[in-house]
N, C-alpha and C positions, 0 to 999 in steps of 0.2 A: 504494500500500500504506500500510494506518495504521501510524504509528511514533508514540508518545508522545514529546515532547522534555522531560519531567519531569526527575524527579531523576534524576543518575547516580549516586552514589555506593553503594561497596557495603555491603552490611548492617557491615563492622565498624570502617568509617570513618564511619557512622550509628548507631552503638553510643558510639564515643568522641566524638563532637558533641553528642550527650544527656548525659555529664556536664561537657562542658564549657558547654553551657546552661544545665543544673541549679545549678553554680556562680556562673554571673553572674548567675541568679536571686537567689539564696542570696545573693551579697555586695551586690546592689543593695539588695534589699529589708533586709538590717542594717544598710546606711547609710542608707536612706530611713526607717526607725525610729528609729534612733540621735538621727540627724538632726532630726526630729519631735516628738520624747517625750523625749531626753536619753542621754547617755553610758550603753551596756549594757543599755537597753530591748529590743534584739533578744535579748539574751543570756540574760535575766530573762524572755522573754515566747519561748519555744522553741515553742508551739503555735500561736502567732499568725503566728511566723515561716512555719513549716513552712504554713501554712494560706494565706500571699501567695506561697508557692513553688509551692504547687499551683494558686492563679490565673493565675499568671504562663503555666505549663504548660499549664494546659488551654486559656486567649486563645490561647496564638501554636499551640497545634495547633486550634482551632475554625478561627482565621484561616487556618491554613497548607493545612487538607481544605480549605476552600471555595476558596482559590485553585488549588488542586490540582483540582478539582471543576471550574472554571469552564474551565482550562485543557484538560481533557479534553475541555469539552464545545465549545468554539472547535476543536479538533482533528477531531473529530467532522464539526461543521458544515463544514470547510473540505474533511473530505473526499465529505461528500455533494455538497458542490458540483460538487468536480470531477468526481465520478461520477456526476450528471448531465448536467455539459457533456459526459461521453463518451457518455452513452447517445443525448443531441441528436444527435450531430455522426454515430454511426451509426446512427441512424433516418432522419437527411436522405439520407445514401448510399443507406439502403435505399428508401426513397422517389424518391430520383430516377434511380435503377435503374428500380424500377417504372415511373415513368413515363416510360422509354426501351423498355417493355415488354419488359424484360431480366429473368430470374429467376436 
């Protein structure tokens, strides 16, 4: 049987993880400004900010569907595989039934 082994958690512990993302977005990219440009540049430039907060966000969920994506599709393959080795293993039964001329 397919089972995903993806994410567990549920929608409102995946609710409270997006602003605690949103946050470390948010203080990284005012000290990678700050940092860059000078004391309060993140502070003075609120559009700019907000505009590396939304890159930040949209990279790690691009990154995160296609790992999610790839992982599905590894899941997938693994189960055609074995639902093939079962479909082999009773097709050989059936065939060597037959060929004891047993139905």
């Amino acid at each position: 049987m397919f089972e995903f082994r993806g994410i567990k958690a549920s929608y409102d512990t995946l609710e409270k993880q997006a602003v605690k993302s949103v946050k470390y977005y948010f203080d990284e990219m005012v000290e990678m400004l700050d940092k860059k440009f000078g004391k309060d540049y993140a502070k003075n430039n609120p559009d700019l900010l907000a505009e590396l907060v939304k890159a930040c966000v949209n990279d790690f969920k691009t990154c995160s569907s296609g790992k999610i994506f790839f992982e599905g599709m590894e899941e997938i393959k693994d189960g055609l595989i074995e639902g093939m080795g079962q479909i082999r293993y009773g097709l050989d039964d059936f065939f060597s039934l037959m060929s004891k001329g047993e139905k």
